[in-house]
N, C-alpha and C positions, 0 to 999 in steps of 0.2 A: 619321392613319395608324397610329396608336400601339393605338388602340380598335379599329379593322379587325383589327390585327395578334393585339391579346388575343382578339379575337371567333373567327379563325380557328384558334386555339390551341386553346380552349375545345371547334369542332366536332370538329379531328381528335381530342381526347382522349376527347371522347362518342362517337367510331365507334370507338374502337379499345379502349374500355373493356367490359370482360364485362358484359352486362346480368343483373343478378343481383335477386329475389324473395323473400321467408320461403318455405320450404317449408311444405309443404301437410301434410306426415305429421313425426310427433313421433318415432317410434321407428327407431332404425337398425338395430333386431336383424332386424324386419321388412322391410325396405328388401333386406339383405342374404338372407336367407332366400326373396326373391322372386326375388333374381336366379340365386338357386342349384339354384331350381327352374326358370328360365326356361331353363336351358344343360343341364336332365334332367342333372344331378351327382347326385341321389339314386338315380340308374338304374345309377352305372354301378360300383359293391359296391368288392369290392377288384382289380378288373381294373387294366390299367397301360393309357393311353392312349399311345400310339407315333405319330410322324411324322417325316417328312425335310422339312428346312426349305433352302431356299436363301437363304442373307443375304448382303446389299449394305450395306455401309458406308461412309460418305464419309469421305474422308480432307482436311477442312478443311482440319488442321493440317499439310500435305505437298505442298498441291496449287501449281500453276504461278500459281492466283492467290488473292487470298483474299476471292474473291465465288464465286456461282454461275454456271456450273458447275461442282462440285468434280470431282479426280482420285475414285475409287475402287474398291473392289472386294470380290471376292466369293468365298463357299467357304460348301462343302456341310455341314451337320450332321445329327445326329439326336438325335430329343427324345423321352425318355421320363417321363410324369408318372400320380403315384400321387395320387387324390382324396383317397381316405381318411385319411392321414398326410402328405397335403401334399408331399410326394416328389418333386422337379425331380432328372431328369440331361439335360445334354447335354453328346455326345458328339461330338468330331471328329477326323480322322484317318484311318490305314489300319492294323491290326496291322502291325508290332508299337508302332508307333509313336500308339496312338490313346491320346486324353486324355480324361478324363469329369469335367465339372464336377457336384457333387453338393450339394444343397441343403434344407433345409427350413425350418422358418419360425424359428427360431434359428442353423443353421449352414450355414458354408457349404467346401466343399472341393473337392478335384482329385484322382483316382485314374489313374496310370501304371503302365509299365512299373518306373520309380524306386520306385515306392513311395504311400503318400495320404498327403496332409496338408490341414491346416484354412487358409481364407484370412478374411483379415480380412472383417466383414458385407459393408461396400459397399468397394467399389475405385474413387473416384468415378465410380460408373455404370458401369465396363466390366465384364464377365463379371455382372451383375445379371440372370440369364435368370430371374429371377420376374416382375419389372416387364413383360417381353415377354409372359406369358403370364397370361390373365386369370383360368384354374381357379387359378393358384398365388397371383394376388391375393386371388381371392376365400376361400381357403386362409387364407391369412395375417389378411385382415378377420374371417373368420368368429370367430376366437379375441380380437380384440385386446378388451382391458377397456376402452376410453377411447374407444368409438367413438361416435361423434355427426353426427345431423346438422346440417347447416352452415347452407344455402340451395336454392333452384333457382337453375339459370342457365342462360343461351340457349348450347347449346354445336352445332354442326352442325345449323342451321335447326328446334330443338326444344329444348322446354324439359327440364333434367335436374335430379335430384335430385343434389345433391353432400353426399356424407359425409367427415367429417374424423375422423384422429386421427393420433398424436404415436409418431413410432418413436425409435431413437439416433439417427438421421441428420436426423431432425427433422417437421417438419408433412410431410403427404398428402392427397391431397383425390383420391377414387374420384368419379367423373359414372356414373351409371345411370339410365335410359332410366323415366321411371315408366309409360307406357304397359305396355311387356314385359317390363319386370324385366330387360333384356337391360345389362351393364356397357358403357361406351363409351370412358373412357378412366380412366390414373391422372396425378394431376400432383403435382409436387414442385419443391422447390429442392436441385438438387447441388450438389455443391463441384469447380473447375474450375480446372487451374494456371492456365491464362492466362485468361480472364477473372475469377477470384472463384466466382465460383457462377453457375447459371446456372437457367433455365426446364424440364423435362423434363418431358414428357406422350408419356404411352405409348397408342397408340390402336388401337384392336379392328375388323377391317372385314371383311364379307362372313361370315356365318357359314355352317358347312358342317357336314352331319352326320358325325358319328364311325362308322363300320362299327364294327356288332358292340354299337352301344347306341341309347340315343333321345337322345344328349346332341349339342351344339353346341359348334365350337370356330372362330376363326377363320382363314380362309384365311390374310387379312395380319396384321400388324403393322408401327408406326412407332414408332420413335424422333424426337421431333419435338426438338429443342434452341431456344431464344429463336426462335423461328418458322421453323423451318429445318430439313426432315427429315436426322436427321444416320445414321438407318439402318433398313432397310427390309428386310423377308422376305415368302417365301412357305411359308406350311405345306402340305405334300399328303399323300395317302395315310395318314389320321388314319385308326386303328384299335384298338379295343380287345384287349388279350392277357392270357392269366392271368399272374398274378405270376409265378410260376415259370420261368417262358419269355421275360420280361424281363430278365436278368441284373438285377447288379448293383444296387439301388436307397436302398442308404443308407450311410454314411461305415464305411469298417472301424473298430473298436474302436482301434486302434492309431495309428492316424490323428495324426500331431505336426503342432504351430502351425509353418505356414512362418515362416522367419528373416526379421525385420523387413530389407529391403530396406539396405545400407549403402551410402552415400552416400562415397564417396571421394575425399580431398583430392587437386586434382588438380599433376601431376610437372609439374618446369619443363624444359623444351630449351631450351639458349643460343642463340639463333641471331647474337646479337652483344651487345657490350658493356650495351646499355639497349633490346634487343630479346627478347621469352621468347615461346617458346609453352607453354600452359599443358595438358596434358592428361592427358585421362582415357579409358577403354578406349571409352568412347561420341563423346567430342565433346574436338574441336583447337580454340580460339582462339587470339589472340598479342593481349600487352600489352608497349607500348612506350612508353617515356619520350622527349620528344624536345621543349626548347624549354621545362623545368618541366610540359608537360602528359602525361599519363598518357594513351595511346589506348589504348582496350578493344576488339580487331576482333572485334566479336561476344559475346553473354548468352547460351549455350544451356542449356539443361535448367530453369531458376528461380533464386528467390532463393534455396537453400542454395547452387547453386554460385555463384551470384554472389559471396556473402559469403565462401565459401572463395577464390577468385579476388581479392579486395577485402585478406585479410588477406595470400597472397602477393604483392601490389602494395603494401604496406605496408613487407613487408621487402626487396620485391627494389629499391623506388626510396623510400626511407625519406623521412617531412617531410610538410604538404600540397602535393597537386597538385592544380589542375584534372582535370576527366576527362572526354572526349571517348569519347563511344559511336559506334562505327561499324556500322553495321545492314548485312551484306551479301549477306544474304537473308530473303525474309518467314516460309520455312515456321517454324509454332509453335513447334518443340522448338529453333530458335535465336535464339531472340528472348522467351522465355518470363523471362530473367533480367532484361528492360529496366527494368523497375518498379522495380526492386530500385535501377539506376543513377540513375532517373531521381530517384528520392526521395533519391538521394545528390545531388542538382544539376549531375547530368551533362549535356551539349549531345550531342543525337542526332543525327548525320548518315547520313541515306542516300539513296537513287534518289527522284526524285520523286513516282513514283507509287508509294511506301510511305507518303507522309505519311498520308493519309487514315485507311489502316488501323494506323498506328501512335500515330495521335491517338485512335482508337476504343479501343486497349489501354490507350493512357494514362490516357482520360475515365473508362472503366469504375468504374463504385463495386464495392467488396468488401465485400460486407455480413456476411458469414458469418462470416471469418477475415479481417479487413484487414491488409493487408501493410503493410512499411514506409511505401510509397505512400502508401496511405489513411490510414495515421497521421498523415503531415507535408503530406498535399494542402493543409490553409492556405499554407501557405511554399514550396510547389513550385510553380516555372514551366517548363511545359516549352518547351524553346528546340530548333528543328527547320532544320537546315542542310542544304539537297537538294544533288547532286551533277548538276548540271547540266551537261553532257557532258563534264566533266572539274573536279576539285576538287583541289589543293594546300593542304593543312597546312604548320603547323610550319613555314612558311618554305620550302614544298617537299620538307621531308625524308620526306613519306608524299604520293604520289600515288595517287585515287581514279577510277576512271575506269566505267563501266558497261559491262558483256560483252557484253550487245544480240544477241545470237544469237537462231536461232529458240528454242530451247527455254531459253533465260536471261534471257530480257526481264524485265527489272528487278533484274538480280544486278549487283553491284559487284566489282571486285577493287583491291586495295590493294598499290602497289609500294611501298618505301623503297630509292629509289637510292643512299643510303651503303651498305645493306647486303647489295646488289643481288637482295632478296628478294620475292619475291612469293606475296602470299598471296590462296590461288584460292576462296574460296568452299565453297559445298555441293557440288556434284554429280561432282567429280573423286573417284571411288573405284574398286570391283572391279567387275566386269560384262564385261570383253574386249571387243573392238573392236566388235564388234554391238550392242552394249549401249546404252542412254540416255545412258551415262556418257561413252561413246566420242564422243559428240556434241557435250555438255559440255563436254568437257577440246577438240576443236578448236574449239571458238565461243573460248575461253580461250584457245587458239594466237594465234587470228586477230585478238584484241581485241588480246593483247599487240604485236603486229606491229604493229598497227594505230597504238598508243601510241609505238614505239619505245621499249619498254622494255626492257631485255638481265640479265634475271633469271639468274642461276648457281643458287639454290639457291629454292624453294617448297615450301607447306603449303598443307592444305586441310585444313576439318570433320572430314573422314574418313580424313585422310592422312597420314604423321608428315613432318618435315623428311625433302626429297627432293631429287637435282639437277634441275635443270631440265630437262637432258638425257634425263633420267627418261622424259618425257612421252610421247615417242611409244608406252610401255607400256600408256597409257590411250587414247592414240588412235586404236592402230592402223596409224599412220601412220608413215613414215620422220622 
């Protein structure tokens, strides 16, 4: 059984491994210089190439569940790119309110109404609109000193030459077509709060001509993430314009470094003697002592806020505790800080169908930047307690029960009957009675009922300490 088992191990690794070759050509100046000719970029002088893009973006980290289908969505841009000086803007918006990301192969910025200023290179992978666009890759390759090639490999039922070389963010690997010289995708490893780093291959489909040159650009583009398109466009009405008539096309002189992003220690609300919620302008949890153990309802945003959360649970329930994590929803940006608890030897409970995908956050290796996690994974065991239609702590003093609505299936909510508090989850926020929210907050009525729980005062993610009476505000309802 044992030998069957390696045997089977060994196929799926050989179908799922890149079939890769020595390349056939030595030079990568060459390599590139055919593909720059393949897409007519020597036709097309110092014009501005222009197009309106439609993009769709998945929103893993937000959706109802965290497989596919994801929730997502979508908004219009426009893209203007300079060949010659390598040149990226895109722009979206409506005056007066429009924003123009601006780019070239060293910098990158934002031009407003406010003012321009310069943004860091990469933002792990979001606003990166060179990677989407292959004239700006091949922009960027054309210059690099360290370019090499790698191998062939079988990528999209054909063999491609793959060229490597090394930026601040780290190794790239361009796939070009040796047939046409035509580029077919770029791949990389980013850096990703909740997973670590991840897979990113950007890929070029359907090529269309440019009005007004002999050059080629392509219809689509993907964002592919660990085998998962995580976001997808369409380019049309590609056309060439003279400079001049482009507006706008490189960072004003003036232009100041945007202010590194501050991270804010988050403010305590009493809600009773060994009860706090902890917040900050983005995200509400509560920790509460009860029985020597310390419950955490909810990690959101990562491990800085978790540490800031960790050191006011230090002063507000002083000594060691145990510490019990309460997961009571999956979307990423609240559960991003779990790692953090988990490599403290925290016990995680939530829904049961969160186990799976919060054993995947847990497995995950950090290769790039290893977090606490990955530093003490010898000595970490992670210990998973589902809430199987209803769960009692502490002796009773925290009641966990599952909301089970249509659109809450798999959220939790957490009473503590000494302090006759209930604490609602994600999706109780602004939106007025038509709203998603309005939906939310009565699946929340109806679970409470359901429970026979008689809450006076509740908090939620998005919401500060409220009365319970509060609610029909969010539902609509009397």
């Amino acid at each position: 059984m044992s030998v069957s088992f390696a045997l089977l191990l060994s196929l799926v690794s050989a179908a799922t491994a890149p079939q890769c070759r020595p390349a056939a050509t030595a030079s990568p100046q060459v390599v590139i210089g055919r593909a720059i000719d393949a897409l007519g970029l020597q036709s097309v002088g110092t014009g501005i190439r222009t197009s309106t893009v439609t993009n769709v973006l998945n929103m893993a980290y937000q959706s109802d569940r965290m497989y596919p289908p994801y929730l997502w969505s979508s908004r219009g841009l426009r893209l203007a790119m300079e060949w010659e000086r390598g040149l990226l803007r895109m722009e979206q918006g409506t005056a007066p309110n429009t924003v123009a990301f601006l780019s070239d192969s060293v910098r990158r910025g934002a031009v407003s109404s406010r003012g321009a200023m310069l943004l860091a290179p990469r933002l792990a992978g979001l606003l990166d609109e060179r990677a989407m666009d292959p004239w700006t890759v091949l922009a960027d390759w054309r210059g690099s000193g360290d370019l090499r090639v790698v191998e062939e490999c079988m990528y999209r039922d054909y063999w491609r030459v793959v060229l490597g070389r090394t930026t601040q963010g780290g190794a790239e690997r361009l796939y070009l077509d040796p047939k046409t010289g035509v580029p077919i995708k770029l791949e990389r490893r980013e850096p990703h709060y909740l997973w670590g780093d991840v897979n990113a291959e950007f890929v070029w489909s359907i090529w269309t001509p440019v009005k007004g040159s002999r050059a080629l650009a392509p219809q689509f583009a993907f964002r592919i993430v660990d085998g998962e398109t995580d976001e997808q466009r369409v380019l049309e009405k590609y056309a060439m314009v003279a400079r001049d008539s482009a507006g706008v096309m490189s960072l004003p002189a003036d232009a100041t470094p945007a202010a590194n992003p501050v991270i804010a220690n988050p403010d305590t609300v009493r809600v009773a003697a060994n009860t706090f919620l902890l917040v900050t302008r983005a995200y509400t949890n509560v920790v509460t002592l009860q029985r020597d153990t310390v419950y955490v309802l909810d990690a959101q945003t990562g491990p800085e806020r978790a540490q800031r959360d960790s050191a006011w649970i230090g002063k507000l329930f002083p000594g060691r505790h145990p510490i019990v994590l309460v997961v009571t929803d999956l979307a990423w940006p609240h559960i991003a800080g779990m790692r953090y608890w988990v490599g403290q030897g925290a016990t995680v409970v939530s829904h049961p169908a969160s186990r799976t995908f919060l054993e995947r956050v847990i497995n995950r290796k950090w290769t790039m930047q290893p977090d606490v996690l990955e530093q003490r994974r010898s000595k970490v065991r992670f210990t998973f307690r589902p809430v199987n239609g209803s769960l009692s702590l502490a002796g009773g003093t925290i009641q966990l029960r599952p909301i089970d609505g249509a659109g809450s299936e798999g959220a939790l909510m957490a009473f503590l009957p000494g302090e006759r508090f209930l604490y609602a989850g994600d999706f109780i926020q602004g939106g007025g009675p038509e709203s998603f929210s309005a939906t939310y907050a009565r699946e929340v009525a109806a679970a409470v009922s359901r429970a026979g729980f008689i809450p006076v005062r509740f908090a939620g993610m998005h919401l500060p300490l409220s009365d319970w009476a509060s609610l029909s505000r969010f539902t609509g309802q009397p």
